[in-house]
C-alpha positions as CSV (number, residue, x, y, z in Angstrom):
1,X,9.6,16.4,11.6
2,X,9.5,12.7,11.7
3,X,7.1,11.1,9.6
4,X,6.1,7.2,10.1
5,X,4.9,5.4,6.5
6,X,2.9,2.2,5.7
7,X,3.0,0.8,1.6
8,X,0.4,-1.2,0.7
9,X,1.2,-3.8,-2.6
10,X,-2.0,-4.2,-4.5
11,X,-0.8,-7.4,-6.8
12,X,-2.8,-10.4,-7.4
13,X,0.6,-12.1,-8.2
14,X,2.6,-11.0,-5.7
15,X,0.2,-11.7,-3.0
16,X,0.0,-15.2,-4.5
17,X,3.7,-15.4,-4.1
18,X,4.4,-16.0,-7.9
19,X,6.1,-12.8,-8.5
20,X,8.6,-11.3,-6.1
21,X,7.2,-7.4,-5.2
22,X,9.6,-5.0,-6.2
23,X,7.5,-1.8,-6.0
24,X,6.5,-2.1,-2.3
25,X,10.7,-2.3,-1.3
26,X,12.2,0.8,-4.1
27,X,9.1,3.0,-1.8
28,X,10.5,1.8,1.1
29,X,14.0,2.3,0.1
30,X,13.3,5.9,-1.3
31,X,11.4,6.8,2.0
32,X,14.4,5.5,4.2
33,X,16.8,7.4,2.1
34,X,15.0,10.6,2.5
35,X,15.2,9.8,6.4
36,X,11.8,8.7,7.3
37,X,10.7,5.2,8.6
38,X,8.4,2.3,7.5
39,X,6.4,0.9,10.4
40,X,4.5,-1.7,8.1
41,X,4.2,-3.0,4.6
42,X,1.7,-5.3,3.4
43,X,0.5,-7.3,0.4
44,X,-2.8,-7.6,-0.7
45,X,-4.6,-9.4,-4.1
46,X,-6.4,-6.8,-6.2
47,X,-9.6,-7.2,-3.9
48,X,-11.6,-3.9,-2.9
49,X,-12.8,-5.1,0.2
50,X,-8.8,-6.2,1.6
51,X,-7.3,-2.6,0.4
52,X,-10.1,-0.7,1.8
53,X,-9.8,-2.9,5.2
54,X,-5.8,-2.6,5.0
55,X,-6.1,1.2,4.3
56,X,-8.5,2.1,7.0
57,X,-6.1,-0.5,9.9
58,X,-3.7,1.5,9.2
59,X,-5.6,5.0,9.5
60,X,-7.1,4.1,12.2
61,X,-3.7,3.1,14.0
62,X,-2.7,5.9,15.6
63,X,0.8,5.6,14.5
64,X,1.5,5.8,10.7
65,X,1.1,9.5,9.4
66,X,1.4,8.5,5.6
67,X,0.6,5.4,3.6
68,X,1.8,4.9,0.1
69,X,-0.1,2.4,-2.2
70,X,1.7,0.9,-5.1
71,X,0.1,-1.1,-7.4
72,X,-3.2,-1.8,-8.5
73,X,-3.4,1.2,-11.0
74,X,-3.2,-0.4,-14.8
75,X,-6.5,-0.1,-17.1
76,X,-6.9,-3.9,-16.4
77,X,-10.7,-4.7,-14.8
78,X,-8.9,-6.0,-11.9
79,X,-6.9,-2.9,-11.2
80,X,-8.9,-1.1,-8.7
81,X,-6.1,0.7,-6.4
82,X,-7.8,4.0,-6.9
83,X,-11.4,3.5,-6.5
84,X,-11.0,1.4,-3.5
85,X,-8.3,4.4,-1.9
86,X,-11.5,6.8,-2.8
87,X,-13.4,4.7,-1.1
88,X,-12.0,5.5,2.0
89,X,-10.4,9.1,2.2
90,X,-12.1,12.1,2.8
């Protein structure tokens, strides 16, 4: 079974372009090596409203079976990665 990804970078700096994302690439690496492909990858600012848009794009797409979110996650206010990917699943 082929299975087509997305990874979404949830980084205020990286999205900024003051720090280079390393997180979205070693996913993409580790999903290439286990023989899958990465139609898109994206970085977004730790802003509910752009992952939830990003997250249900890609969803809605027809084309990508999995997306892998990185990022986002630390007990900082501003990391919201979770609660905006509960937002939109069901």
């Amino acid at each position: 079974m082929s299975l087509t990804f997305a990874i979404l970078t949830v980084s205020d700096r990286s999205a900024a372009g003051t720090r280079e994302d390393l997180s979205g690439p070693a996913l993409g690496n580790a999903v290439e090596r286990a023989g899958w492909g990465v139609s898109a990858t994206m970085i977004v600012p730790d802003e509910i409203q752009q992952i939830t848009d990003q997250l249900k794009t890609w969803a809605d797409s027809g084309g990508i079976q999995v997306i892998l979110t990185t990022g986002g996650t630390g007990f900082a206010p501003r990391d919201i990665t979770p609660e905006a990917t509960a937002a939109v699943i069901d």
